[in-house]
N, C-alpha and C positions, 0 to 999 in steps of 0.2 A: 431167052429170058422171058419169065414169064410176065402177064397184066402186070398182076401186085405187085413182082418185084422193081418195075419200071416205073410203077406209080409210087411206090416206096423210094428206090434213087431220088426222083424226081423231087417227091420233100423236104427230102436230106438235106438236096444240093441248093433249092425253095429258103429252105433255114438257113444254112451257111452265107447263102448271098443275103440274106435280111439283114441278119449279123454285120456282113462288113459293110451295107451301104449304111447301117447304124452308127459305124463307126467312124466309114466317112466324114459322113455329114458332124458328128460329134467333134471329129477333128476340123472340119471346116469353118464348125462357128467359132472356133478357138481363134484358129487364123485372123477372123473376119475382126474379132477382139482386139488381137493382137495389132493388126493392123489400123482399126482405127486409133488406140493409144498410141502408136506410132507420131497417126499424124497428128495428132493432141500437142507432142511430145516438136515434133518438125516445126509447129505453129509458133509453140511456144520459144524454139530456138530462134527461130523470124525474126519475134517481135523484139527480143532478148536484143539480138544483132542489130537491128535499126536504131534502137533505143540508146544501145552503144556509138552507134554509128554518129546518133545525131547530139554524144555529148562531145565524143571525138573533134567533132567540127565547132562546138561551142567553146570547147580548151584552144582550139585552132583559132578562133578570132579574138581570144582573151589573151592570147600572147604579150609578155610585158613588150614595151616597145626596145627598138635597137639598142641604144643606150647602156642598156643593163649588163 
């Protein structure tokens, strides 16, 4: 095989890999999105759950008495 055409592969192959670590990384920042909404999303289910939690307990000591 001659220079050029070694030095030609070698471009080729130079571009194709540009390409996908282009796309990696493209698809990585997606991820990195997706994931922090995620936890946006887990945060907000938290606070959601506690808030429930601690009206739960408020119906829980407002209980009419025996009687009823």
């Amino acid at each position: 095989m001659s220079l050029e055409a070694r030095v030609m592969e070698l471009e080729s192959r130079l571009a194709f890999q540009d390409d996908t670590i282009q796309a990696l990384n493209d698809e990585l920042i997606e991820q990195h999105k997706r994931i922090e909404r995620l936890q946006l999303q887990v945060m907000a289910l938290a606070r959601r759950q506690e808030e429930a939690q601690g009206q739960a307990s408020i119906a829980i000591d407002e209980a009419p008495p025996p009687h009823y």
